[in-house]
ROTORLO-977258 format. One record per residue: residue number from 1; chain; x, y, z of N, C-alpha, C in turn. Coordinates in pm, whole numbers, always signed. Example, Ala and Ser with C-alpha at 12.3 -4.5 7.8 and 13.67 -1.06 7.14 Angstrom:
<kemis>
[1 "A" [+1319 -569 +780] [+1230 -450 +780] [+1320 -330 +780]],
[2 "A" [+1285 -225 +708] [+1367 -106 +714] [+1290 +3 +787]],
</kemis>
This chain:
<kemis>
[1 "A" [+4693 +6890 +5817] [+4636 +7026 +5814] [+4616 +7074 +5957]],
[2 "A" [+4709 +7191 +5983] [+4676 +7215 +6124] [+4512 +7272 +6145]],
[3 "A" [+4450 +7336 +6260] [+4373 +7382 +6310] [+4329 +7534 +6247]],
[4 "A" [+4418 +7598 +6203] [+4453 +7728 +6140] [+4413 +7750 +6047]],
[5 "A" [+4455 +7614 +5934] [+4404 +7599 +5811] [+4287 +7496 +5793]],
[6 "A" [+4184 +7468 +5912] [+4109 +7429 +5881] [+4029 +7497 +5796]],
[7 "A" [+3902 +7442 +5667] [+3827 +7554 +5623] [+3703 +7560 +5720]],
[8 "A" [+3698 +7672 +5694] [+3542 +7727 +5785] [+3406 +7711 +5702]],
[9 "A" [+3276 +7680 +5735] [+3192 +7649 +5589] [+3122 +7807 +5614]],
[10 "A" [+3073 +7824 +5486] [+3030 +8014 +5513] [+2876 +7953 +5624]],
[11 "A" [+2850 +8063 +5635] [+2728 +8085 +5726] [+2622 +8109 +5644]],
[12 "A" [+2490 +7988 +5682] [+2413 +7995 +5569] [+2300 +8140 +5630]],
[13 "A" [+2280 +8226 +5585] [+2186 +8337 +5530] [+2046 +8238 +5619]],
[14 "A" [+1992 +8348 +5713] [+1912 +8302 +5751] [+1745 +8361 +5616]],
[15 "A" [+1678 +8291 +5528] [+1553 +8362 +5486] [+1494 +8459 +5594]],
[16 "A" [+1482 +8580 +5538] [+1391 +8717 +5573] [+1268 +8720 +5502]],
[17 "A" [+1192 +8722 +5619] [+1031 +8711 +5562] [+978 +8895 +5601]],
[18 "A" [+893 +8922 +5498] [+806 +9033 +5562] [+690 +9027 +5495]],
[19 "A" [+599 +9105 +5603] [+429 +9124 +5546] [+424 +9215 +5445]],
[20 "A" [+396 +9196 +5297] [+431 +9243 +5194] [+263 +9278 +5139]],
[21 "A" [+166 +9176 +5125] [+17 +9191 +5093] [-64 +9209 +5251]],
[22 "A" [-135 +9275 +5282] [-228 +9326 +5370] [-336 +9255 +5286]],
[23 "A" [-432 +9229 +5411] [-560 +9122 +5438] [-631 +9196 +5264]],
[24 "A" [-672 +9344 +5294] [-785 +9350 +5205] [-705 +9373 +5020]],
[25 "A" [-593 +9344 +5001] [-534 +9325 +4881] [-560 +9166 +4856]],
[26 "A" [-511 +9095 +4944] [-536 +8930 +4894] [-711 +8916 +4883]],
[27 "A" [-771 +8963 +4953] [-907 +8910 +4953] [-910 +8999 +4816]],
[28 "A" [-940 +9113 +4771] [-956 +9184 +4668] [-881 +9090 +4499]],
[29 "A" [-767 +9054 +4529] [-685 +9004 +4445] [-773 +8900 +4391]],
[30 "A" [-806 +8780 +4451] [-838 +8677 +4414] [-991 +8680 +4383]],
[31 "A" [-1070 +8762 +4454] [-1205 +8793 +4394] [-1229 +8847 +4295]],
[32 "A" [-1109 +8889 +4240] [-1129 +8993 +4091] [-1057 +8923 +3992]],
[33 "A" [-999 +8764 +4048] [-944 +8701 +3913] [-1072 +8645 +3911]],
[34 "A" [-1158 +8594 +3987] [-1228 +8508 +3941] [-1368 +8597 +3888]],
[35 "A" [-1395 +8716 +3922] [-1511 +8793 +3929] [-1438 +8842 +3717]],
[36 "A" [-1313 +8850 +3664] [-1284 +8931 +3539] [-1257 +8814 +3470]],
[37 "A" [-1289 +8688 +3555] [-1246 +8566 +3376] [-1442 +8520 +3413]],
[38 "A" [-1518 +8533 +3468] [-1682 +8517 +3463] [-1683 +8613 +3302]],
[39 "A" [-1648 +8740 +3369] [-1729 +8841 +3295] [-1645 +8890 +3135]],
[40 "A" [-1488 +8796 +3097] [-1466 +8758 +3002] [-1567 +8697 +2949]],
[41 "A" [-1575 +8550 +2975] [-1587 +8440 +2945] [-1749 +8468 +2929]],
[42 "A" [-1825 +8571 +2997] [-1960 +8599 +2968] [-2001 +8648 +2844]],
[43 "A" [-1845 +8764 +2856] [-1871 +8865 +2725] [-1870 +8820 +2645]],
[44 "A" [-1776 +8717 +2629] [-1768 +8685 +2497] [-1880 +8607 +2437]],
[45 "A" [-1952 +8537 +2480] [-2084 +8463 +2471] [-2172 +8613 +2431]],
[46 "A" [-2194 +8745 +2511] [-2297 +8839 +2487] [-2212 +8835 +2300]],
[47 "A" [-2059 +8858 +2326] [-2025 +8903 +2188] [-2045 +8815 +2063]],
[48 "A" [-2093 +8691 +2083] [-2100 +8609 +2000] [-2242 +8607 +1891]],
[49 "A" [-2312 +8722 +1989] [-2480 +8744 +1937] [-2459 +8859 +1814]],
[50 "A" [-2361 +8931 +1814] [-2319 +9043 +1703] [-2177 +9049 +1697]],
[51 "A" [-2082 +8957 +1621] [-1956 +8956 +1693] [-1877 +9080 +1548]],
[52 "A" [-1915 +9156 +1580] [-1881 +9308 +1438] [-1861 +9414 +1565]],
[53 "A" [-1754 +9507 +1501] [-1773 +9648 +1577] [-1732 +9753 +1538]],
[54 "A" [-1818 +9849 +1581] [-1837 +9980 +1531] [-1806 +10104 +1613]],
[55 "A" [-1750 +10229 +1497] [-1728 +10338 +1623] [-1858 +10428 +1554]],
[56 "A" [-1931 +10535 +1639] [-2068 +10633 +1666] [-2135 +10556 +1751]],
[57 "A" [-2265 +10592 +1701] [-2392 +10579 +1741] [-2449 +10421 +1711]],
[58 "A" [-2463 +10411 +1567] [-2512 +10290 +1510] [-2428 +10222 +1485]],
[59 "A" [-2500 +10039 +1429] [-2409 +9975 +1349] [-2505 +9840 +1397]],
[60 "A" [-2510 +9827 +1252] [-2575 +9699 +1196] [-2494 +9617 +1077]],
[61 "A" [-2581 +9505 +1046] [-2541 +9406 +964] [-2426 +9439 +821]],
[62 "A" [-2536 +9557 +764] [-2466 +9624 +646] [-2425 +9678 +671]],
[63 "A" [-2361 +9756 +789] [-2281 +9902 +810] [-2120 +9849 +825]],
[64 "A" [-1987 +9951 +755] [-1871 +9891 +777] [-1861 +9894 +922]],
[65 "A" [-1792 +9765 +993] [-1738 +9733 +1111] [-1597 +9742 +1091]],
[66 "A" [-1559 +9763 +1217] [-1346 +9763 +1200] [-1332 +9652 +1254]],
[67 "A" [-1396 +9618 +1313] [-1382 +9423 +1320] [-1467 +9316 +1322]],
[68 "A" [-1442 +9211 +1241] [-1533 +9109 +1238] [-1499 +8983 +1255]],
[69 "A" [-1565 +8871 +1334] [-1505 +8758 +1335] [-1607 +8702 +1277]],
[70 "A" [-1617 +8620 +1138] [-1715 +8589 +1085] [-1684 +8464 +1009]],
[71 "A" [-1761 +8384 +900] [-1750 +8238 +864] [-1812 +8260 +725]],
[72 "A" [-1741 +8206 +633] [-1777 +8164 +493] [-1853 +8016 +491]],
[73 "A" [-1874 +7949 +416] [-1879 +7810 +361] [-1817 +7724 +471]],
[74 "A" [-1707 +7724 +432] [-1611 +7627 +501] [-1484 +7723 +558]],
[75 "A" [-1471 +7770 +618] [-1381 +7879 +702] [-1418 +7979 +781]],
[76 "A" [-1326 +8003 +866] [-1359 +8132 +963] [-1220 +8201 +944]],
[77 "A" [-1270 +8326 +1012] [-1182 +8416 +938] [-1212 +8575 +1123]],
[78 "A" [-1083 +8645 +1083] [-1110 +8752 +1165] [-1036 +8882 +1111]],
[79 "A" [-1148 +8970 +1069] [-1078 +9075 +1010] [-1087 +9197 +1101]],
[80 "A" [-960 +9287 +1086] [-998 +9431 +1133] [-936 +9543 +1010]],
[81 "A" [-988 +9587 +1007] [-1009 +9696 +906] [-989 +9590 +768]],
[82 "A" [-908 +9639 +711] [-909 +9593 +600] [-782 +9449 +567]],
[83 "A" [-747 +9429 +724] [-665 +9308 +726] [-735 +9166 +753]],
[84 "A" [-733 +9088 +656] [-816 +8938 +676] [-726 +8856 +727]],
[85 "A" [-759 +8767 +831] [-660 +8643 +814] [-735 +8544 +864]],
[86 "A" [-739 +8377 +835] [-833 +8312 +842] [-795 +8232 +997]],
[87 "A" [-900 +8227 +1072] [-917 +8141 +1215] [-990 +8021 +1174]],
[88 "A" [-1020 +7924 +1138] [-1067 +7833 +1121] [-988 +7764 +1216]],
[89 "A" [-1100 +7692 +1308] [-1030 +7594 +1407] [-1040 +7652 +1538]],
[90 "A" [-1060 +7800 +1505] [-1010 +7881 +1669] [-1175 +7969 +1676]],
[91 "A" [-1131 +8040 +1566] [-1236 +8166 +1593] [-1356 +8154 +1449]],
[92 "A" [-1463 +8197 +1438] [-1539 +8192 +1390] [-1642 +8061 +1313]],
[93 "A" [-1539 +7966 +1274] [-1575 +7814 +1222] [-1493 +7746 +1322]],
[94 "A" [-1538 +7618 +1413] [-1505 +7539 +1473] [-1547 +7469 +1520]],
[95 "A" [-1474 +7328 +1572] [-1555 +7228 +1617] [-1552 +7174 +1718]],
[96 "A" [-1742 +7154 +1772] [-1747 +7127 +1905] [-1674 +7014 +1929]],
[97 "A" [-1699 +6928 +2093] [-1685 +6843 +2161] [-1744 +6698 +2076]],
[98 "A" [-1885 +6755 +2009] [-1979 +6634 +1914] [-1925 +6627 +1818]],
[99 "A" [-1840 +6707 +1716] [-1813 +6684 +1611] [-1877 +6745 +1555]],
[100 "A" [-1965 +6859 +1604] [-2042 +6926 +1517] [-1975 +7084 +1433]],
[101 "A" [-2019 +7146 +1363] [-1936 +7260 +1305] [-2011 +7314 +1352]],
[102 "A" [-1946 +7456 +1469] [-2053 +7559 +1468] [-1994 +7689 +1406]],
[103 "A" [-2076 +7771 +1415] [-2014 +7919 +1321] [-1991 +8016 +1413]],
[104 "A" [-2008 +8036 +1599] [-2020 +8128 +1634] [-1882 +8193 +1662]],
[105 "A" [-1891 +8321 +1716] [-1721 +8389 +1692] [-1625 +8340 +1767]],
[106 "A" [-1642 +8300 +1898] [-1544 +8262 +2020] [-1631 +8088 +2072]],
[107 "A" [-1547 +8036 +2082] [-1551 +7860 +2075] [-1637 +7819 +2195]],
[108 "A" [-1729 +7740 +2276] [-1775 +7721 +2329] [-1715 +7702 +2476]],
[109 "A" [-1604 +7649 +2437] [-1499 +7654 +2592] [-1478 +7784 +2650]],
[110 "A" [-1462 +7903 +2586] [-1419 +8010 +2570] [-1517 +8105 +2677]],
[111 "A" [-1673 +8029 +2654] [-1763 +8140 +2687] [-1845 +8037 +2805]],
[112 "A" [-1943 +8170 +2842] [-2025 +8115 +2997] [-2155 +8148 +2981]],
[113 "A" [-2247 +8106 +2910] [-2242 +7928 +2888] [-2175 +7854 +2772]],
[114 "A" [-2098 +7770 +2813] [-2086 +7701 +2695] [-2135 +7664 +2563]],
[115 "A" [-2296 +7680 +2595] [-2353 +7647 +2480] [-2447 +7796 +2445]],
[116 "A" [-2477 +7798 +2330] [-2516 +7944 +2264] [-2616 +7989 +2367]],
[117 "A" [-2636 +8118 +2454] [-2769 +8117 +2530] [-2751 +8291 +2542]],
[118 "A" [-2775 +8401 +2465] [-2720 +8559 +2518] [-2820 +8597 +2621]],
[119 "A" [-2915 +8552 +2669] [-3005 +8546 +2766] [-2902 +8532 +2900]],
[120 "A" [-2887 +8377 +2879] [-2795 +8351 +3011] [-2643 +8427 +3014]],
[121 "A" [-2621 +8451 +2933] [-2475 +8539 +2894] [-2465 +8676 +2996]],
[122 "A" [-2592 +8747 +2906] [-2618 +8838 +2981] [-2650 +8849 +3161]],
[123 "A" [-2741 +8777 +3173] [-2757 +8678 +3341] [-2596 +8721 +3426]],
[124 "A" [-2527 +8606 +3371] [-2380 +8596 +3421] [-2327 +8736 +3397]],
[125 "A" [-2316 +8802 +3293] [-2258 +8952 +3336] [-2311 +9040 +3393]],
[126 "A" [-2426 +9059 +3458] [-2455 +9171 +3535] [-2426 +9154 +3637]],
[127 "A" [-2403 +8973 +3717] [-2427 +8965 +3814] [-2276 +8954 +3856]],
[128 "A" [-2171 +8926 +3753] [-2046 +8970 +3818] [-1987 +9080 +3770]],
[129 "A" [-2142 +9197 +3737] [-2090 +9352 +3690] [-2083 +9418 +3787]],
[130 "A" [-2185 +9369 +3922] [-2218 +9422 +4023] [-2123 +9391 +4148]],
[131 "A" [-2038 +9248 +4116] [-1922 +9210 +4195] [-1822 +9263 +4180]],
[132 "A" [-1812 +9313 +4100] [-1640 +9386 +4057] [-1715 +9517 +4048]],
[133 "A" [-1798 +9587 +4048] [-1824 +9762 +4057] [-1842 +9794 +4264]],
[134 "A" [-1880 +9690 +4346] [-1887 +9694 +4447] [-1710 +9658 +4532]],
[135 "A" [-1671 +9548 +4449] [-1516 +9545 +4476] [-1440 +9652 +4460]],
[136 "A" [-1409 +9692 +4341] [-1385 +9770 +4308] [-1384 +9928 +4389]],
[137 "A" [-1527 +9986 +4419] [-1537 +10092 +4496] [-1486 +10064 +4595]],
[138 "A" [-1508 +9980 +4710] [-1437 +9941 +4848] [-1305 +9894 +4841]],
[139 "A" [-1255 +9878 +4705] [-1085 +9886 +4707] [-1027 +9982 +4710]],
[140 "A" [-1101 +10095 +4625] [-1031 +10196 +4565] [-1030 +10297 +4738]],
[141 "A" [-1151 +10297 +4776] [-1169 +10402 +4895] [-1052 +10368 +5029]],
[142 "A" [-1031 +10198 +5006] [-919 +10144 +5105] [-777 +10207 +5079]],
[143 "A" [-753 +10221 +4899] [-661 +10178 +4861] [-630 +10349 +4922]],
[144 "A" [-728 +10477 +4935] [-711 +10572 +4953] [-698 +10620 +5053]],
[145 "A" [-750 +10582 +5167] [-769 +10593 +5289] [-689 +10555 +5354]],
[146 "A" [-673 +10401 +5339] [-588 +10323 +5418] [-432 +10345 +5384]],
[147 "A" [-430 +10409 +5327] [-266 +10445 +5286] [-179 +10332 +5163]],
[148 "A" [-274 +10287 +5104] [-197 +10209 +4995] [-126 +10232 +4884]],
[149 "A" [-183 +10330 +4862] [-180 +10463 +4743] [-23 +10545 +4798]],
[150 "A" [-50 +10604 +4916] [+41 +10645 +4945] [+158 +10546 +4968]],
[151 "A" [+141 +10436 +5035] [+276 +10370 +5123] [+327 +10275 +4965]],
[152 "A" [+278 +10186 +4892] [+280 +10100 +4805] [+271 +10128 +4655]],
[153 "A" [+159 +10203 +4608] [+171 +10274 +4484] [+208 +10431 +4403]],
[154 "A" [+218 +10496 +4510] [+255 +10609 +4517] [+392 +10614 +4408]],
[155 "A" [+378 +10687 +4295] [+558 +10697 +4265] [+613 +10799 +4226]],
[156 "A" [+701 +10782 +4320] [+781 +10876 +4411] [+858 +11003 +4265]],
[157 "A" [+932 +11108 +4335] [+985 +11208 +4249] [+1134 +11119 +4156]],
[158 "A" [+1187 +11080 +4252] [+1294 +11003 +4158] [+1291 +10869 +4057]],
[159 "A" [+1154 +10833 +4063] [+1139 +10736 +3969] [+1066 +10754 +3879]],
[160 "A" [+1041 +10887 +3823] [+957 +10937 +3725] [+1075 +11026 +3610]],
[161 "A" [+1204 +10992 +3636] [+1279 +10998 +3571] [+1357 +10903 +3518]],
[162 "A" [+1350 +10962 +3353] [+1355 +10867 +3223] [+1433 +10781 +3236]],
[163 "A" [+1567 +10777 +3312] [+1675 +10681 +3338] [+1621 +10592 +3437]],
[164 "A" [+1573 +10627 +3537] [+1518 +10522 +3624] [+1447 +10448 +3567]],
[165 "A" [+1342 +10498 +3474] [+1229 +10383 +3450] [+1288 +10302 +3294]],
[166 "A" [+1338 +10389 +3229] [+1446 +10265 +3132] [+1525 +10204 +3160]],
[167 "A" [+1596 +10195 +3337] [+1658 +10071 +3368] [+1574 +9980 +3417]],
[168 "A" [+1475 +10002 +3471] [+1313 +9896 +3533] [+1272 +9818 +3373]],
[169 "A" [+1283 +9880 +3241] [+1232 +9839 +3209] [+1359 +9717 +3113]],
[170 "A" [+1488 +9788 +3109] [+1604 +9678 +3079] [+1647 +9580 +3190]],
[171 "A" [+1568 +9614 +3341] [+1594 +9499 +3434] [+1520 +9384 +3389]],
[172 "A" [+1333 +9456 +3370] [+1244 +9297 +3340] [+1268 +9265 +3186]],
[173 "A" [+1347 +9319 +3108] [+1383 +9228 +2972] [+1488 +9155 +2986]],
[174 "A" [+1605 +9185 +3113] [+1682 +9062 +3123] [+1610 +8961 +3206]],
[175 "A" [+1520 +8969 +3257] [+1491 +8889 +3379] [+1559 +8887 +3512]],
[176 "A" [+1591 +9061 +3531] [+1683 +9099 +3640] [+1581 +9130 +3755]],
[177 "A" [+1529 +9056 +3843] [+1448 +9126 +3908] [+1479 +9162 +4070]],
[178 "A" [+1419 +9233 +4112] [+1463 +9292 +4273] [+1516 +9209 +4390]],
[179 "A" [+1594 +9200 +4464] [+1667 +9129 +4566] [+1647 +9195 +4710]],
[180 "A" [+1663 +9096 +4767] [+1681 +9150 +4921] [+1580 +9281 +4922]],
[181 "A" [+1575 +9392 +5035] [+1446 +9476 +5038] [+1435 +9508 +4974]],
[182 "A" [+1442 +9542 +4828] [+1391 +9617 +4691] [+1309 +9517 +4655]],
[183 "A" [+1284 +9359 +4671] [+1204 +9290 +4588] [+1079 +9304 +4708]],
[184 "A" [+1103 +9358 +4845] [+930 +9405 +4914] [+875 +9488 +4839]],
[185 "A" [+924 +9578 +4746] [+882 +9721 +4722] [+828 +9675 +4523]],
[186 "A" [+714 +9775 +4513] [+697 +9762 +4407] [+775 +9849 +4302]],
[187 "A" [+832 +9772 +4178] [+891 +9867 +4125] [+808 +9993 +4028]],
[188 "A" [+868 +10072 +3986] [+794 +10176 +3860] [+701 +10128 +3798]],
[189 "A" [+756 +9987 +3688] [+689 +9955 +3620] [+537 +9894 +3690]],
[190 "A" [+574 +9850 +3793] [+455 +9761 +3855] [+331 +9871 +3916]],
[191 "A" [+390 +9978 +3918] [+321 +10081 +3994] [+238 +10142 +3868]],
[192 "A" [+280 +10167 +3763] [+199 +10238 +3664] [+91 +10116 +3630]],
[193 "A" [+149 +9950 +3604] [+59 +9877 +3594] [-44 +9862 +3658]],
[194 "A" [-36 +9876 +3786] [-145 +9815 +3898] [-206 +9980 +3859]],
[195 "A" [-141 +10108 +3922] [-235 +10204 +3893] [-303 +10230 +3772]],
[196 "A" [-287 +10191 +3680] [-382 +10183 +3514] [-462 +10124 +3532]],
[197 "A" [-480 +10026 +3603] [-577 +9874 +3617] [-673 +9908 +3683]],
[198 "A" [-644 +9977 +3826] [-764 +10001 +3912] [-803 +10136 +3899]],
[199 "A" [-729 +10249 +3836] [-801 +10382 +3811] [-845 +10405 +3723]],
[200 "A" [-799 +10328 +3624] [-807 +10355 +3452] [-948 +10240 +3387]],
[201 "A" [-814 +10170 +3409] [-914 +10029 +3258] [-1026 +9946 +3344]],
[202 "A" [-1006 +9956 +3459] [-1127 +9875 +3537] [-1244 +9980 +3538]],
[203 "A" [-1235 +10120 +3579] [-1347 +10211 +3588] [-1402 +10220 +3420]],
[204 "A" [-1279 +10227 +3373] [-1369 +10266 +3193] [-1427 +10155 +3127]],
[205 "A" [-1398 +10010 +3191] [-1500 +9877 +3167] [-1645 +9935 +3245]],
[206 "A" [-1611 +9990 +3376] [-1762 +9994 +3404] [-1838 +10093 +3328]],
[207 "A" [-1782 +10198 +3295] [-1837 +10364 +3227] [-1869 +10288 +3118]],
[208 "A" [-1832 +10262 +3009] [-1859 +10165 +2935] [-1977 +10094 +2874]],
[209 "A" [-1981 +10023 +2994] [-2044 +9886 +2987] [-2219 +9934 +3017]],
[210 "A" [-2175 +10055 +3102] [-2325 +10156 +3172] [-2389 +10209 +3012]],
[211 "A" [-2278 +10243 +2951] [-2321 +10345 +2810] [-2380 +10257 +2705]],
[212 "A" [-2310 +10128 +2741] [-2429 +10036 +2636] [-2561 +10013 +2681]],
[213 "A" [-2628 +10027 +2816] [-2712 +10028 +2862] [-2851 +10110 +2791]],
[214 "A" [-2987 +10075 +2742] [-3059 +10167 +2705] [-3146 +10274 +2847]],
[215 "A" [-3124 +10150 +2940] [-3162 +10221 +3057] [-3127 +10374 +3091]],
[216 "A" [-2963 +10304 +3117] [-2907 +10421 +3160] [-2793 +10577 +3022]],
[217 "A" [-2873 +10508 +2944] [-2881 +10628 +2863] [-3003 +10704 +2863]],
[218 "A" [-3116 +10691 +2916] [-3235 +10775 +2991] [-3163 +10822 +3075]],
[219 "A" [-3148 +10760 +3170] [-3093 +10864 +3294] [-2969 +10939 +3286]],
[220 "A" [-2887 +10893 +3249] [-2738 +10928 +3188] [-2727 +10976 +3039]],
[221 "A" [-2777 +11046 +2965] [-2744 +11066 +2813] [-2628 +11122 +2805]],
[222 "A" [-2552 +11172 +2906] [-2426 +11244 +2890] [-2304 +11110 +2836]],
[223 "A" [-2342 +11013 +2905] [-2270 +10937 +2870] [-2217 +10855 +2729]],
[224 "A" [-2322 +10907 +2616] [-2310 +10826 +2494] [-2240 +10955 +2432]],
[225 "A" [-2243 +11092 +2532] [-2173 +11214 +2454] [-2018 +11180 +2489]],
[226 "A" [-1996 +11142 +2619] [-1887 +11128 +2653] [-1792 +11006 +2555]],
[227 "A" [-1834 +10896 +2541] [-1735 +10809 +2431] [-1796 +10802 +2325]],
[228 "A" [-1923 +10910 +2301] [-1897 +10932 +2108] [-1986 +10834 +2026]],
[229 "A" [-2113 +10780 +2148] [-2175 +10693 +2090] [-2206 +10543 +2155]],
[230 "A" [-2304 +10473 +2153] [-2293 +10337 +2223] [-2222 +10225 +2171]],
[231 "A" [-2195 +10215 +2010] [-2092 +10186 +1946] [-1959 +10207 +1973]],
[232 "A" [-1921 +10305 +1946] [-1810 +10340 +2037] [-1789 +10322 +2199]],
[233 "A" [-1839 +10301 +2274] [-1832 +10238 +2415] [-1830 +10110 +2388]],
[234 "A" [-1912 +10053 +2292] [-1894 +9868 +2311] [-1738 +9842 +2239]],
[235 "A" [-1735 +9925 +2134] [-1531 +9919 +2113] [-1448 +9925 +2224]],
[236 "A" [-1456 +10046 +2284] [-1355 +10054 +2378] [-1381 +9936 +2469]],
[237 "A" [-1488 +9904 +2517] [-1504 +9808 +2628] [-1445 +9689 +2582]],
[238 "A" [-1439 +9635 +2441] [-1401 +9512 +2354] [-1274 +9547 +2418]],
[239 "A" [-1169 +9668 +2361] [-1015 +9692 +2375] [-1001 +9652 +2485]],
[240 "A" [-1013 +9750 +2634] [-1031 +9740 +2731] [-979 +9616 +2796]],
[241 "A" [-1071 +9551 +2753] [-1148 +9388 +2834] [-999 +9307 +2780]],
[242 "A" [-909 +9319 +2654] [-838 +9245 +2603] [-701 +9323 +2657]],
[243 "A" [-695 +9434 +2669] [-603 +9487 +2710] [-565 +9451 +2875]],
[244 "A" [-709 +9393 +2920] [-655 +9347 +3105] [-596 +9208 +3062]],
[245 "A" [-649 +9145 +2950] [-614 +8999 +2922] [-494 +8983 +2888]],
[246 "A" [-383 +9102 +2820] [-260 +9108 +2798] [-189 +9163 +2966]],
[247 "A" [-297 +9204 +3066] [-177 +9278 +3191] [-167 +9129 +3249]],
[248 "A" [-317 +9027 +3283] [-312 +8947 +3310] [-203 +8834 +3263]],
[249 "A" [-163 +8797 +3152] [-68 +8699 +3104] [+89 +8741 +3112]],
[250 "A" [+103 +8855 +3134] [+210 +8923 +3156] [+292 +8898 +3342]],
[251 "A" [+122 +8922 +3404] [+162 +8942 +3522] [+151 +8761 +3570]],
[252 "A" [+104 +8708 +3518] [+127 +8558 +3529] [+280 +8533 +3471]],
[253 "A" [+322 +8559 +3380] [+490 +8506 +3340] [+589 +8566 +3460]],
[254 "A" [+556 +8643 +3469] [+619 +8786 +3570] [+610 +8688 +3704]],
[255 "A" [+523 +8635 +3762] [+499 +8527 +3871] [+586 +8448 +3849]],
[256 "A" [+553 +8344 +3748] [+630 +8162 +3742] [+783 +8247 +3734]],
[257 "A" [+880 +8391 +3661] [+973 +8394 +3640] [+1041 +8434 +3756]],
[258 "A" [+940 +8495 +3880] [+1004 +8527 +3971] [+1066 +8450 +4093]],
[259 "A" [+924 +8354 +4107] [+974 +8211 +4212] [+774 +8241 +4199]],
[260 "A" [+696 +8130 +4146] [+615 +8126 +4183] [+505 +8096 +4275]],
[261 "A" [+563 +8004 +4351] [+606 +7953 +4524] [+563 +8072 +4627]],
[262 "A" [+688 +8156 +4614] [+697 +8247 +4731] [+597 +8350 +4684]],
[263 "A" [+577 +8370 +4567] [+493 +8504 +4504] [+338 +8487 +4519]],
[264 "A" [+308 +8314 +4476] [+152 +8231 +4552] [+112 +8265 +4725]],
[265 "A" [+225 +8239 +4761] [+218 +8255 +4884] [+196 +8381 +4975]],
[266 "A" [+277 +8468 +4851] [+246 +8576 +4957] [+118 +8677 +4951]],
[267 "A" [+65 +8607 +4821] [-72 +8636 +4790] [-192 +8579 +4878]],
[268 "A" [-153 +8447 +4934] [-235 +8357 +5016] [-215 +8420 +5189]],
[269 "A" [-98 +8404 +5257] [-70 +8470 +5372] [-48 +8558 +5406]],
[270 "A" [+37 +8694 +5293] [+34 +8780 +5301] [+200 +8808 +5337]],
[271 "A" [+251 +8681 +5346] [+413 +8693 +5383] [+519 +8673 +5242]],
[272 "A" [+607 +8699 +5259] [+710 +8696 +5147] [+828 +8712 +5207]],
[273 "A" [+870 +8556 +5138] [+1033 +8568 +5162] [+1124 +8664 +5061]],
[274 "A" [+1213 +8701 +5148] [+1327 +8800 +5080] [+1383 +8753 +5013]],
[275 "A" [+1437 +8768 +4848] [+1503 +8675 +4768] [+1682 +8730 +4842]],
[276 "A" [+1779 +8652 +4846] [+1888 +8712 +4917] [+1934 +8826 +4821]],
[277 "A" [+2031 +8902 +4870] [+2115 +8984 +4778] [+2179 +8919 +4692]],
[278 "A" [+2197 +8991 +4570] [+2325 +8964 +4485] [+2437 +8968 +4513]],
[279 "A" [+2542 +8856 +4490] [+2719 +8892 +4560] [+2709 +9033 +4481]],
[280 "A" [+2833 +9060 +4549] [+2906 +9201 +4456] [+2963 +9161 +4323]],
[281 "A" [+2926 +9210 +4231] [+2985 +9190 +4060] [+2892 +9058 +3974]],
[282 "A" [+2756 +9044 +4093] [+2678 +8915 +3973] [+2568 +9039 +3946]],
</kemis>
């Protein structure tokens, strides 16, 4: 083989890194996973003291609820409206660590404290009601100020059209996701997510959560006018609270499917490697 026809080996692609998370997103990020699985894991313990719910004003023992997680004899069961299906094992009848049967709605692992206490329940949620309503405000004023809104979530005139965002959304059902500088940038879908989360469903957990308050329905009565009742606020806040628990498990698969490595990381340092381009025709 002459010199001519030697083969040449390709040239390996040097990794492209860029600063993708800024300081007060990672600090914000990780204080609000741990500040929204407290105040799960609280609620559900407060919810375990009346685990029924109602839309108005009232609602007690005898009044119809649209959902109940409740226990017969020997079964548990979780109904909403008029659909039953039995949880035994999970939700309403189950068994502790001792071997004991307890009846309450959500399992002892589940909640903070582990063991029945709505005293201490309550304890634990105010005090990470006040961590995530103080996070929260000093994110949102950053997220406004500091140009985050604008540079990162902002979305733009051409991606608010129907073809754009039904190919975003046939990219993440193949598991097609962004390459080279498009994977710095957030896409459509990620932009309506994150903006729902911090303008939407995080403020209407707190509005909410204020309206179940007897306090601050003295000072605030507008507020039990506004969602239609304190019943109706402890619903929505129930939805709410489960609806971050579906962005959350989503945006966890969305991680491990992307490279969960580089995506940890760039949550931790704030750097992110560039996934390379696609050849032409893959």
């Amino acid at each position: 083989m002459t010199e001519a026809e030697t083969p040449v080996a390709p040239e390996k692609s040097v990794p492209v890194r860029v600063y993708r998370h800024r300081l007060p997103v990672r600090i914000w990020h990780w204080v609000n996973a741990v500040t929204l699985l407290v105040l799960l894991m609280s609620g559900l313990m407060i919810f375990n003291a009346h685990p029924r719910l109602y839309w108005g004003e009232y609602g007690a023992n005898f009044d119809r609820a649209w959902l109940v997680i409740g226990s017969t004899a020997d079964s548990g069961y979780l109904r909403i409206g008029d659909y039953r299906v039995e949880t035994t094992g999970v939700l309403g009848r189950w068994t502790d660590a001792e071997g004991q049967s307890r009846t309450w709605a959500f399992p002892g692992w589940a909640t903070i404290p582990t063991s029945y206490s709505l005293a201490d329940g309550r304890r634990w949620h105010l005090l990470f009601a006040w961590i995530l309503s103080i996070g929260l405000t000093l994110y949102m004023l950053w997220t406004l100020l500091g140009g985050h809104l604008r540079k990162d979530l902002h979305v733009r005139a051409a991606e608010w059209s129907p073809r754009h965002i039904w190919q975003d959304v046939k990219d993440h059902a193949r598991l097609r996701f962004p390459r080279g500088q498009a994977a710095a940038r957030y896409g459509v879908l990620q932009k309506f997510s994150y903006i729902g989360v911090i303008f939407v469903a995080l403020p209407l957990m707190m509005a909410t959560g204020l309206t179940m308050s007897p306090g601050m329905n003295a000072a605030w009565p507008w507020l039990l006018d506004l969602f239609g009742g304190r019943q109706s606020a402890r619903s929505i806040h129930f939805i709410t609270a489960w609806a971050l628990v579906f962005f959350f498990l989503v945006h966890i698969a969305m991680v491990l499917l992307a490279g969960p490595m580089n995506e940890l990381r760039s949550m931790i340092t704030g750097w992110f490697r560039l996934p390379p381009e696609r050849d032409a025709g893959a």
